[in-house]
Every structure is written in structure tokens, then in C-alpha cells.
N, C-alpha and C positions, 0 to 999 in steps of 0.2 A: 725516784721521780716524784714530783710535788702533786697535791692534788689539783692546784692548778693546769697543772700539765697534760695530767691525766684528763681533765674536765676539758682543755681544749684537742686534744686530741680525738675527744670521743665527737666534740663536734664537729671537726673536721672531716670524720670521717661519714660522720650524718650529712656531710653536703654535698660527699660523692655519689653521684651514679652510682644503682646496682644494676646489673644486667642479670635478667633472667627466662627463662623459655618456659612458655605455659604448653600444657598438654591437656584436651581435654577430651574424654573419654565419652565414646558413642553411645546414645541410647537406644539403638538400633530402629530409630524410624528418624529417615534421609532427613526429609522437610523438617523436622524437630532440630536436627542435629547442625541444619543450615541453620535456623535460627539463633539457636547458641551461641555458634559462632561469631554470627555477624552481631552479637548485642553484645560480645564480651570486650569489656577494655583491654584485661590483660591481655587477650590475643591480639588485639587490635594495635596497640601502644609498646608492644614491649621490644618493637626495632625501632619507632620512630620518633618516642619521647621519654625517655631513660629518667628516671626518677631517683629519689634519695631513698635511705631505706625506709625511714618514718613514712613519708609520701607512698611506698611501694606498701606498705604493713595498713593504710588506707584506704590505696587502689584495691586490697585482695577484700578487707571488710564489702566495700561498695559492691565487689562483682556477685556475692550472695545474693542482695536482689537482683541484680540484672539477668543472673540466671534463671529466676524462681519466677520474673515476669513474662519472661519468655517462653518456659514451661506452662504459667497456665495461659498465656496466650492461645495454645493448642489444647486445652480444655485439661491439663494435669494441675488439680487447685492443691495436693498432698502431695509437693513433692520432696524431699532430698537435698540439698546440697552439701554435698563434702568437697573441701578445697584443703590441701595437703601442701605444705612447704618442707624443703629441706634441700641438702647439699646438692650439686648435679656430680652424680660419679664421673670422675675422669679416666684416663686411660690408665685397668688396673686395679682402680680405687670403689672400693665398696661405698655404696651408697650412706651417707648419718642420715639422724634420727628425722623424722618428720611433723612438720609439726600442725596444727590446727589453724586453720586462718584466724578463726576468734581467739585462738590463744593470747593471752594478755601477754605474755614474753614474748612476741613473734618480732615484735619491735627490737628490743635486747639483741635478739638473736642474731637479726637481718644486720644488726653492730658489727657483730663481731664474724660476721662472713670480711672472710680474706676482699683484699682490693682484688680486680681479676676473676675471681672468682664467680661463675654462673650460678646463679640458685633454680631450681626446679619448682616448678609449683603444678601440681596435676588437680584439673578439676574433675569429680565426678557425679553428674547428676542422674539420679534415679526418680524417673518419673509419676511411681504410684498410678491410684485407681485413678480411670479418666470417669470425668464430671461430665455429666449428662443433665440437658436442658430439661428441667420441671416445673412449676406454674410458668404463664404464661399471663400478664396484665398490662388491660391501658385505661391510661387512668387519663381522666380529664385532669390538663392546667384548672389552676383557682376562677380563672378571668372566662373559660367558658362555662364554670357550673360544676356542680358535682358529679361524680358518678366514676364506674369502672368499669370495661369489659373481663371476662377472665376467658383465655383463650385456653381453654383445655381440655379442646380437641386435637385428637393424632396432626392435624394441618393449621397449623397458623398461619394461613397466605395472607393474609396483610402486612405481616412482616417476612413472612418467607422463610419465617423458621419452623421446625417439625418438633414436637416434645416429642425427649427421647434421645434428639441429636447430640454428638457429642459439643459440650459447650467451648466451643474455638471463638477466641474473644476479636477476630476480626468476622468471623458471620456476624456475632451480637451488634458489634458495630455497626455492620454493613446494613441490617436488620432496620436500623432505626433513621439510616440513610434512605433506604429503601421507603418505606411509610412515607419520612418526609417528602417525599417527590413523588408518590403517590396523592400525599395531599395536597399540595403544590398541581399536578396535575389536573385535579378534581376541583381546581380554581381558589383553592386557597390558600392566595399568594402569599399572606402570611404565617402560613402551617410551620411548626416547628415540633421537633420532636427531640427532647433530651437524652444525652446520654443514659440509658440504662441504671436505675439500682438494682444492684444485684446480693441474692440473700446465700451463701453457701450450707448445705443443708450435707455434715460430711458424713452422718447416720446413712441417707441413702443414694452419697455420691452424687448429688444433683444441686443442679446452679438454678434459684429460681430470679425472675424477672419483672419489672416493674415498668412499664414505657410510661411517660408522661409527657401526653399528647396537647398542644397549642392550638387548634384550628384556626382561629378567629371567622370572621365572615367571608363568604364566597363573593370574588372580585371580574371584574369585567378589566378589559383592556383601557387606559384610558389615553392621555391626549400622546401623542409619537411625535417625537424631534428629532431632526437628521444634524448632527454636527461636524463639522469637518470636512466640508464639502467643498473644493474649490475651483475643480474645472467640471467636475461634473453635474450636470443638471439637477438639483435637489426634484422639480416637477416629474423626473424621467424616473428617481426612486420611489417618490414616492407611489407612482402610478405602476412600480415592479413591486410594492411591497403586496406578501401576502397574506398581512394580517390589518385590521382597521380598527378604529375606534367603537368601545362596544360590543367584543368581541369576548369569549369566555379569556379569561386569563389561564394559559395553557405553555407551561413550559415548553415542552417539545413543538410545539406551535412557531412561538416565538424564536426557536432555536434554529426550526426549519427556517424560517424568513431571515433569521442573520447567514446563515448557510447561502440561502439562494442570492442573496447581494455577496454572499463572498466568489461565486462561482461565476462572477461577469468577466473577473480578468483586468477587473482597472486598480482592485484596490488591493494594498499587504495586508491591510489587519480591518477586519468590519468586527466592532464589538456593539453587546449592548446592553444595558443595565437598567434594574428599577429605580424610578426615583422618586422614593416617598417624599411625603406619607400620601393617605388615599385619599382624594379629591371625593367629592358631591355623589355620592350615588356608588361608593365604595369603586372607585374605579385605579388605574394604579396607572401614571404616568412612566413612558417610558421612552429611553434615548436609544438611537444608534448612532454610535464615534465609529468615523470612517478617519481613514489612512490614505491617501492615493499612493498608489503605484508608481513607477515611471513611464512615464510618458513616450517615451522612444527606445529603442531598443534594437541593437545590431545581432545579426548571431553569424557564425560560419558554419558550413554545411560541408559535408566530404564525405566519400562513401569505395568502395572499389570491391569491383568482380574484375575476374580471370574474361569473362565473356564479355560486359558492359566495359571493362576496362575502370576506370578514374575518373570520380565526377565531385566537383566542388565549385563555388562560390558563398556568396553573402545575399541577408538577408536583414532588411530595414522593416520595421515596424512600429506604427504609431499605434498607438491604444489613446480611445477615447476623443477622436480626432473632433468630432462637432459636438461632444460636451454630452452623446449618451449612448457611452460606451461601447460605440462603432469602434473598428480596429480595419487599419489598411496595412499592410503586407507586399514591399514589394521586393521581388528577388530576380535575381541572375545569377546563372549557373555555368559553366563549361562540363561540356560530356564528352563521351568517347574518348578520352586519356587512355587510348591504349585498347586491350580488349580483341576478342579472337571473333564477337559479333558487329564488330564495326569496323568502316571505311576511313575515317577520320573525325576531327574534332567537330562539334557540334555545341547547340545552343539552347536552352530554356529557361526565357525570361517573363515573368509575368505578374499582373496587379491582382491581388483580392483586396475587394472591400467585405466584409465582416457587417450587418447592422441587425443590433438583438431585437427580436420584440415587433418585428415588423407587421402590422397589421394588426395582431395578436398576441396574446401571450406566448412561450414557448416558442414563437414561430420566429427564423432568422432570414434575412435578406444574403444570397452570397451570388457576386458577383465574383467575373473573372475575366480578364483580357489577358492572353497569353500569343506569345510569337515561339516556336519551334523548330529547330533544323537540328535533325539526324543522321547519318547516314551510317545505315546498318546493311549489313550484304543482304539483309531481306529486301530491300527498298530502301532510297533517298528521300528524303522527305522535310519540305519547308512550308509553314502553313501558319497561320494565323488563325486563332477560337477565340469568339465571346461567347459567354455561360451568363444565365442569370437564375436564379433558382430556389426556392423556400425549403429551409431544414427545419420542420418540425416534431417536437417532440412530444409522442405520446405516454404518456407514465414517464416509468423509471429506466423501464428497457429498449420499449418500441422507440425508432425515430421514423420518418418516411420523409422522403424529399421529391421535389419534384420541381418541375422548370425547361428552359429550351437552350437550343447553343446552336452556331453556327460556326462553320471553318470552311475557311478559303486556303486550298491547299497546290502544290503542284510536286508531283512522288513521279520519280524515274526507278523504275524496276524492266532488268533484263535489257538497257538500252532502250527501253519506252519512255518517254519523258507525258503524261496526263495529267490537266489540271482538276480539280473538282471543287465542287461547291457544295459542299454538303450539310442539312438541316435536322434537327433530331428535338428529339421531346424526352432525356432522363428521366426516368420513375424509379426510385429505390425504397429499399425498405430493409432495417436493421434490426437485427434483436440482438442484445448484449448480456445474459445472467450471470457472468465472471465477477460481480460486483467490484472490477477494476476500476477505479476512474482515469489512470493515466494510461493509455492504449498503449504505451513502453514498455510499462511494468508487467513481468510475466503473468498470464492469470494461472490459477491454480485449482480449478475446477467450476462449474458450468459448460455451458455452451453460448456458442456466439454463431449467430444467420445473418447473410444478408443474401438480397434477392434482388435481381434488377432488370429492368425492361427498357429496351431503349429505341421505339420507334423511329426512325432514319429516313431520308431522303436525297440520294446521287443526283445533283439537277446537272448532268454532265451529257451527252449524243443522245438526250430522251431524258426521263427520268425515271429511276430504278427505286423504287421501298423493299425496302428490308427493316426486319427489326433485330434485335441482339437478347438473347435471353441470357441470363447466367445466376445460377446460386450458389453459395458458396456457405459451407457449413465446418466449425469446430469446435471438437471438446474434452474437456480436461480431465484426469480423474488422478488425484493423490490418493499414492499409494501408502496413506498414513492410517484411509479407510480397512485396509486390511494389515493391518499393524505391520508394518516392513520398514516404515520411517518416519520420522520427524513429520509434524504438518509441512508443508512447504520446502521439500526438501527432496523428495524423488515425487518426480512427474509424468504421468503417461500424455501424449499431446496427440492427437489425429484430427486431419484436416481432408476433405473434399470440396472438389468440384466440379461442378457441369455448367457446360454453356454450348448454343444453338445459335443459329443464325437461320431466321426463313423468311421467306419471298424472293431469294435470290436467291442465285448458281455463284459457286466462288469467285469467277472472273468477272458477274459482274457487279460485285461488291468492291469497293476504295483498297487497295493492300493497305491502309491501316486499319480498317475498320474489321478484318478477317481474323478469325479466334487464332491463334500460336501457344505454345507451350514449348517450356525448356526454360531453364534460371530458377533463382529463389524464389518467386511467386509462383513455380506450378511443382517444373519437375529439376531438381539439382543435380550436378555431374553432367548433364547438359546445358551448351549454351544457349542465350534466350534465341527465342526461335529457334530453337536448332532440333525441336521434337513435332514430326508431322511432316506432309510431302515435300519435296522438292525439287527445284528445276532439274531435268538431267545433266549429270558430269558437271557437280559446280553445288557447295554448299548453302545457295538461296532460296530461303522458303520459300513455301508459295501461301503459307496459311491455308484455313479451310474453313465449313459451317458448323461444325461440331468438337466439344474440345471436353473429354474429361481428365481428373489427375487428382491422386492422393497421397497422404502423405500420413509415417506414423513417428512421435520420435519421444522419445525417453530422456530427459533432461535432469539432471542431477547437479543438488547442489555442494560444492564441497570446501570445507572449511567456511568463514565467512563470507569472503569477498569473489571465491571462485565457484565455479561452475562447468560440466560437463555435458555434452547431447550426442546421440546414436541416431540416426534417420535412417530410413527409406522413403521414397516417392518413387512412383509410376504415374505416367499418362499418357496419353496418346490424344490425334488430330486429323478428323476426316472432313469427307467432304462432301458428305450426304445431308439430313436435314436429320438426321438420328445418329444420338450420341454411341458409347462404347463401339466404334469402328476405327479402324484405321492401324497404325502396326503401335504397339503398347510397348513405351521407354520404361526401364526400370534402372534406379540412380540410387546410391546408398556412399552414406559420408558418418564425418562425426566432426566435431565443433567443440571450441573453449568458449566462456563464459567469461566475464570480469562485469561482477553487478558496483555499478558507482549511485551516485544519488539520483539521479536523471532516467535511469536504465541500465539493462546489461551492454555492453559492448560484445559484438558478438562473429566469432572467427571461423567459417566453416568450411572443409575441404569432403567433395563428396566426387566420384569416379561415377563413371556407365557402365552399369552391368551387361548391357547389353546395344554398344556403340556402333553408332551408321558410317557409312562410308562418308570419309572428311569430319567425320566428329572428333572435338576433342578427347584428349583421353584424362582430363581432370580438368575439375573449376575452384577457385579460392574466392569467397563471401565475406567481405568486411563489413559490417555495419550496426548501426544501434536498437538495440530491441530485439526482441523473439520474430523468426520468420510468420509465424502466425499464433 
């Protein structure tokens, strides 16, 4: 063979693909060993971009640092790298010789591996002494002046590092993240703090540090521009903004105010940025770019119980209707599809208008015109409510609402056909610490109150007051606090409630206005109204003035997208003016879960432990969200 031959031969074979399997070898700390991993090319490339062997005899030189960054990433500044080549034994076949990744022949060699043939390469890193944090300095940039602090005491809370610690190169980072927005905080909007020099001292294993700190001068807020605005009222945000010209320049300030214009519901994206340089009086000019939203919006609705039966229609909404960020909602529904608590099909259609800010800050305008017809074996019922009512908010948890409504009704129960006209005055009051913001999303520890008072008036053969009392309390506890699981993964869930009815005797209260229990709001395995007295021989409530019921349930999440729940509830319904009387239902089920982006969808089948005469002997629950 010539030596041309020979010379294109060898190149030929330099232009095939080698395929090989990297292995690389534990340093037996997890989070170490994930790093590795994920920084290594060879692992990462060797199925899904196959290389020459020159290229491959390259790739293995490169992965020495990628390993050795990653090692002191986690504060190992002495470590190791051995990277090992040679044959992959096949079936039988004793393993050849292996060679050095720096070997100068590794090239040669990687030649003369057969076509076909896998090669091996095992990495192994040994970590050495871990480097621990010593000096601690911050030094003034040039532009504000000389000088230095040395922080070298056991606490460096300015940066939030400890001397001593071991030096992991994302705390040192985070370190000097930290400062900067600490300075930034402290109004010095142009605070900057540089990456770190860093001096390695391997005598005593310790990494010393250098911050070199930028202040410049402390800034005020200065002039605000709204851009992007088109149907909505620029005078309506600016009159919501919670920060003004003049004001300390304070990140989290300003963060909070982009925050609260994103939480109105008109817009997809509210951003907003500095925009140098600093104006007269060191002040810092600043924009918010808004995005609108859409404008209209359809949604469909659907739900089904064993007891309620099937209920669905549609729902129209306009956001932002008069240009400050009012929202109208109008829907229709079909009910009773079915169901072992109903007589047949029925209706619930109605308007809310939504208006933010009304009056006051935090304070909302909700109105409501609704028309209803039911007919449940409790009572018939067709009636007409207007609501109009202020939702405001106090702090973060507190809300309290309050306002009046009327309904013009007319309810046939037991063959009595009565119309009524009845007046009322809603007072409620919320507390929320689940720090959940979408009421769908399960919460996962806190508690959530509300309390409500509802003064009434029957203007019907005289006129009768009554008022409606009722509380209702729940709360969460992850069992992640006693090491058993994942954060957010096993859940303990209990709920209560009590409610009262006084100034009146049950008959002469409205039957809709009478406490009931039974269904997925109180007590499950019972139909709704189906817990609490009844007419004789014939399964129609009668309601009552007292109504308690509890509930405990264990919810588990499994794999990503699924989920599990165990329940009980008990309650009962009298008819005295004092709660815990009457004959106590107790209902026990269990449920699947399917969590999507919106909420979990959620499937439950729970029985009567202890079932009335004409009671069902099971209920099935479809709908979205956690029962409570």
C-alpha cells in the first residue's frame, strides 16, 4: 500500500464518528454529584452529537475543567481529575490498556479503535480539602472615595455570609446580589457591587474575599410615565399608583406598585423600568409599559353531583367596560340535570358589575341582579335578588364586606304555594393566611375564617326579623413539618362550621332562608338537604335554626399530575336557637385528583355511615377545586 493510501485512509477514518459511553464515578455527596453531571459534555453529547476521534480526543481535554469548575463551585478549590480511555470490553473480551486523557497519543489511539467499536472513558473526581470562607472585605469603587471595611467578625450580614462557611461559589455570588439590593433598597438606585476577587490561601484551606462596592448618591423617585395605555384610563392609574414623585427610591416599593396594577385583571403584562440618567435633585425617572388584556371573554361552566344532579351553561365577560377597570359578568346556567335532590330542571341567570376603587382605595363596588328557579324536594322556588354591596380590603388577609339586597320570591313547599318579599343587610368578614392567591389552588398550610351576619326582614302576613349567623373555619397542616413528606405533597385538611338563626321559630322563617346540611359544602354521602328534620313519610326537609358540620381529609399527591383524598364529615340540623342538637350524620368517601394549570379537577364518591330513612345510599362529586 502507498503512502498515499495509507495517509488517506487514516483520514478517512478521522472523519468517522466514534461512539463512546462515559461513566462517571461518585463523590459521594448527591448535590456534588448532580452537578457533575449536568456540566459534563461527555455525558451530555455522547448520544446526541457523535464526533470524530480528533474532535472526541478534544472533547475529553475540555471536560477537565468543566469538572474542576464544578467541584469548586461547592467550595472543593484542590480537587482531582482523572479521566481514563480505553477499549469497552465486549462479550468475553477483557478489557485493553487505558489511557490518560492528557496523553499526547490518546489521539493516535482513538485511530486506530476498530469502526464499530465503543470506547470507554470513565471519569473520576476526588474532591480534596473543602475551602472555607476567610477575610471578608468591601472596598469602596474609585468614584466614591477611598477606604475599606474588613468584615471579620463570625457574621457578615451585609452580605450574608459567615467566616468559616464553606466557600460554595453560588452563596459568594448570591452574597454580592444580596448587598446590591440591599443598596438599591437603601435608595441607591445606582448601587452596584462587583463580582468578587477572590485570593485562595491553600496553607489554610480558605478562600478570602474582596467586594468592591459602587454606591453613588441616594435617589428619590422621580417623574412616572404610563405607556401603553389604550382603553384604559391613564387618570384611573395614576390615581391607583402607590408610589409618587419624591418618594425614596425603593425597589420593593416600586415592585409592590407594578404588582398592584397587575392584580386589577385588565392587563397581561404591567412592566416597569428606570430611565436614566438622574434628572435635578438626583431624582430617577421612571416608566410603566402596560399590555391590555382582552377585552371579552366567554367561559363554559359544568359541574355534577349524584344529589344536585348536572349543572352547566356559559359565561360572557367584559373587563374594563367604562375604561377603569370595571368588569361585567353575565351568565346563564341550567340546573337540576338529574340528581336524587331535585324535581326537575331549573335556572340561574345573573348580572355582576365588578367596580375597583370605589370610593376609596381597596374598596369595591359589587352589584348583582339575579333571577332563580329550583325545584328541590326541599322546596320550589322562583325569585328574583338585587345585591349591592362594598368589598373591602384590609391588609393582606382581612377583607369585610357589607351592603343590602332584596328578593321577591314565591316557594311552594308540601303543596303550599307563599310569596315573600324579603330585605336583608350582609355583613361578612374574611381572613385568609394560606398565602394562596388563586382560591382553586389547594392551600397547603394556614388557616382561612369567615364570619357572617345577616340581619333579615319577611315583609310577608306581618313582618318577621330574623338574622343568620354563621362561621366557618379551616386549616392546613403539611405533613413535610414532621418529616413524612415532600413540602406540598401529603396534606392534613379540617374544616368547620356553625350557624344559628334567631328571632324566629323555623316556620316562620322563608324555607330558603332555613340553615340545611348534606352535599359537598357541609356533610358528603348525603344529599344536599338531605341532613336535618323532615316532613313525615317523604324525604323533604324542613331545615332548621341551627346547623353544625365538620370535616377532616388527608389529600395526597401522587406522581406529578395525580392526586388522592380520604374524608370524613359529620353534621347535624336543629331547630332550637342553640347549635350541636339535633340527630348528628356522619359520611366518609375518598376522591382522585388531576391537578391542570387552572386547578385540580376533582372526583369524589363518599357513602352514609349512618343513613335516614329514604336516604341515598352513595353520592358522586365532580368539580374543580378542593372542597375546602
Amino acid at each position: 500500500m502507498s503512502v498515499l493510501s495509507v495517509w488517506m485512509t487514516v483520514a478517512a477514518r478521522g472523519a468517522d464518528p466514534q461512539a463512546y459511553v462515559t461513566t462517571i464515578r461518585a463523590t459521594g455527596e448527591g448535590d456534588l454529584d448532580a452537578a457533575i453531571s449536568s456540566s459534563s459534555d461527555l455525558l451530555a453529547l455522547q448520544k446526541t452529537q457523535a464526533v470524530s476521534p480528533f474532535a472526541l480526543a478534544g472533547r475529553i481535554r475540555n471536560e477537565y475543567d468543566r469538572i474542576r469548575t464544578a467541584l469548586e463551585s461547592f467550595g472543593y478549590y484542590a480537587p482531582i481529575v482523572r479521566i481514563e480511555v480505553g477499549m469497552r470490553p465486549g462479550k468475553g473480551a477483557p478489557a485493553g490498556p487505558m489511557f490518560d486523557g492528557r496523553d499526547p497519543r490518546l489521539p493516535e489511539w482513538l485511530l486506530s479503535v476498530p469502526k464499530g467499536q465503543n470506547v470507554q472513558i470513565i471519569v473520576t473526581p476526588t474532591r480534596g480539602e473543602m475551602f472555607r470562607l476567610g477575610r471578608l472585605t468591601l472596598q469602596r469603587a474609585p468614584q466614591d472615595g477611598p477606604g475599606e471595611v474588613v468584615l471579620n467578625t463570625p457574621e457578615a450580614t451585609a452580605l450574608g455570609l459567615r467566616v468559616g462557611q464553606p466557600a460554595v461559589a453560588s452563596d459568594v455570588l448570591a452574597a454580592a446580589t444580596h448587598l446590591q439590593a440591599e443598596l438599591k433598597e437603601e435608595g441607591y438606585a445606582l448601587g452596584a457591587v462587583a463580582p468578587p476577587k477572590a485570593w485562595l490561601r491553600p496553607e489554610t484551606h480558605t478562600l478570602d474575599l474582596v467586594f468592591i462596592v459602587r454606591r453613588g448618591p441616594v435617589v428619590d423617585i422621580g417623574a412616572i410615565t404610563l405607556t401603553g395605555l389604550k382603553r384604559v384610563h391613564p387618570s384611573y392609574i395614576a390615581r391607583r399608583l402607590t408610589i409618587r414623585p419624591g418618594m425614596l427610591y425603593q425597589p420593593s416599593r416600586i415592585e409592590a406598585a407594578r404588582q398592584d396594577l397587575a392584580s386589577l385583571g385588565v392587563f397581561s403584562d404591567v412592566q416597569v423600568r428606570d430611565v436614566p440618567p438622574l434628572t435635578a435633585g438626583d431624582s430617577m425617572p421612571l416608566d410603566f409599559g402596560f399590555t391590555e388584556g382582552k377585552r371579552r371573554m366567554v367561559e363554559v361552566q359544568g359541574g355534577y353531583s349524584t344529589d344536585l344532579g348536572g349543572r352547566g351553561g356559559v359565561s360572557w365577560t367584559h373587563n374594563n367596560i367604562f375604561g377603569n377597570a370595571e368588569k361585567l359578568r353575565l351568565t346563564a346556567l341550567v340546573t337540576g340535570l338529574g340528581g336524587s335532590a331535585q324535581q326537575g330542571l331549573g335556572y340561574d341567570v345573573y348580572a355582576d358589575l365588578m367596580k375597583p376603587d370605589f370610593g376609596s382605595r381597596n374598596q369595591n363596588l359589587s352589584v348583582r341582579v339575579e333571577g332563580i328557579r329550583q325545584l328541590l324536594y326541599s322546596y320550589r322556588q322562583t325569585a328574583l335578588l338585587v345585591r349591592a354591596g362594598l368589598v373591602r380590603r384590609l391588609g393582606r388577609r382581612w377583607t369585610v364586606s357589607y351592603g343590602g339586597q332584596a328578593e321577591q320570591e314565591q316557594i311552594d313547599q308540601m303543596g303550599r304555594t307563599n310569596d315573600y318579599t324579603i330585605v336583608s343587610i350582609p355583613l361578612a368578614a374574611t381572613y385568609d393566611g394560606t398565602g394562596v392567591s388563586n382560591p382553586i389552588d389547594p392551600a397547603t398550610h394556614g388557616v382561612r375564617l369567615a364570619l357572617s351576619a345577616t340581619p333579615s326582614a319577611s315583609l310577608v302576613n306581618g313582618t318577621s326579623f330574623f338574622t343568620i349567623l354563621q362561621a366557618n373555619a379551616s386549616t392546613y397542616f403539611d405533613l413535610t413539618h414532621l418529616g413524612l413528606s415532600r413540602p406540598g405533597r401529603s396534606v392534613l385538611a379540617f374544616r368547620g362550621i356553625i350557624g344559628n338563626v334567631q328571632g324566629a321559630s323555623t316556620f316562620d322563617i322563608p324555607p330558603d332562608q332555613r340553615l340545611y346540611a348534606g352535599g359537598s359544602a357541609t356533610v358528603r354521602g348525603f344529599r344536599y338537604q338531605g341532613v336535618g328534620p323532615q316532613f313525615p313519610d317523604s324525604k323533604y326537609a324542613i331545615g332548621g335554626t341551627s346547623m353544625d358540620a365538620g370535616s377532616f381529609e388527608f389529600r395526597q399527591r401522587l406522581f406529578r399530575s395525580f392526586g388522592a383524598a380520604l374524608f370524613a364529615d359529620a353534621g347535624q340540623v336543629g331547630t332550637s336557637s342553640r347549635p350541636f342538637e339535633g340527630t348528628l350524620r356522619v359520611g366518609a368517601g375518598a376522591g382522585v385528583r388531576y391537578y391542570t394549570p387552572i386547578g385540580p379537577v376533582r372526583v369524589d364518591v363518599a357513602v352514609p355511615l349512618n343513613r335516614p330513612a329514604r336516604g341515598d345510599t352513595w353520592e358522586l362529586y365532580i368539580g374543580l377545586g378542593e372542597t375546602f
